[in-house]
Structure formats: structure tokens, C-alpha cells
C-alpha positions in Angstrom: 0.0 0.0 0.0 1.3 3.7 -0.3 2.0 4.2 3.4 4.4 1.1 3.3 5.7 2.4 0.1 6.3 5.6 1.6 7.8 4.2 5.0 10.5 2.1 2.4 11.7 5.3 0.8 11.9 7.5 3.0 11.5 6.0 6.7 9.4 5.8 9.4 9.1 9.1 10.9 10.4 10.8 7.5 8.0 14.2 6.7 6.3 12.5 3.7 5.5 9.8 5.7 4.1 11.9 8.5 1.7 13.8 5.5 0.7 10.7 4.1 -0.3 9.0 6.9 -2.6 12.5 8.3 -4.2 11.6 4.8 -4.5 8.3 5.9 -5.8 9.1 8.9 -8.3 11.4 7.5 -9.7 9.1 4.7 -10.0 6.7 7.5 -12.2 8.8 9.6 -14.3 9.6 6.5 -15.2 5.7 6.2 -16.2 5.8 10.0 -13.3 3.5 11.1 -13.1 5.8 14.0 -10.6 3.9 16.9 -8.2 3.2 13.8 -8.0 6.9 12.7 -7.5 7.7 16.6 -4.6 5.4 16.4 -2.7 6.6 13.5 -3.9 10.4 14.7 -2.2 9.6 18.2 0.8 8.3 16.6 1.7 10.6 14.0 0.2 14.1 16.1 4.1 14.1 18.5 6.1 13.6 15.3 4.6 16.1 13.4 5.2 18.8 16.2 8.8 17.7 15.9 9.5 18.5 12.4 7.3 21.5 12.3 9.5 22.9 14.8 12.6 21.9 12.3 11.0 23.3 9.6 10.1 20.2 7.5 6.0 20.4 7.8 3.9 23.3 7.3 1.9 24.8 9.6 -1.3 24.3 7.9 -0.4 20.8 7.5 0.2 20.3 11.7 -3.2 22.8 12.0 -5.5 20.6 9.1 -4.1 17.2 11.2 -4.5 18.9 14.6 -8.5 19.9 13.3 -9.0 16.9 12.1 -8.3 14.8 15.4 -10.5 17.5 17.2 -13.1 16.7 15.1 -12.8 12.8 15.2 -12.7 13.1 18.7 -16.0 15.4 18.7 -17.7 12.7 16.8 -16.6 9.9 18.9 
């Protein structure tokens, strides 16, 4: 799938990685497969901090994850 695919090139905790996974997160919560986008949400929220503060994510990417775990959690 394209978050393993992603996690081969560039790693784990890489930037891209982080993005595609909030996408994955997202699309997850769209299907309703709410404790599964918690999961990846949880997991991927500290690491994104982390390389916003480095300078590697945007802050409307961290903001659009951030809103979208608020809003997951809301509906739980």
C-alpha cells in the first residue's frame, strides 16, 4: 500500500511519511473507522510537532491534522 511504500523510501518518521499518513488518517475517519484513525492520529500528532518545529512540515499541514483529530474526537 502507499503508506508502506512511503515508509520504504523515505523512513518511518520521515515528513512525507508523516503527511501521508494525516491523509490516511483522515480518509480513515471519512469511512467511520473511527478507533483506527484515533490510532494513526495519536501516533503521527508528537512527530509532526517535531519536524514543524525543524521546519520540514507546514503549519497548515500540523493545523489541518490537529483539526482533524479534534473533530474525530467530537464525533466519537
Amino acid at each position: 500500500d502507499y503508506i508502506a511504500l512511503m515508509r520504504k523510501s523515505y523512513g518511518e518518521n520521515h515528513y512525507k511519511t508523516l503527511e501521508a499518513m494525516a491523509a490516511w488518517g483522515a480518509i480513515l475517519f471519512t469511512k467511520k473507522e473511527l478507533a483506527e484513525a484515533e490510532k494513526v492520529f495519536r501516533q503521527i500528532l508528537p512527530l509532526i510537532r517535531i519536524e514543524r518545529e525543524k521546519g520540514n512540515i507546514k503549519a497548515e499541514v500540523m493545523a489541518n491534522t490537529l483539526n482533524q483529530f479534534g473533530y474525530l474526537r467530537r464525533t466519537q
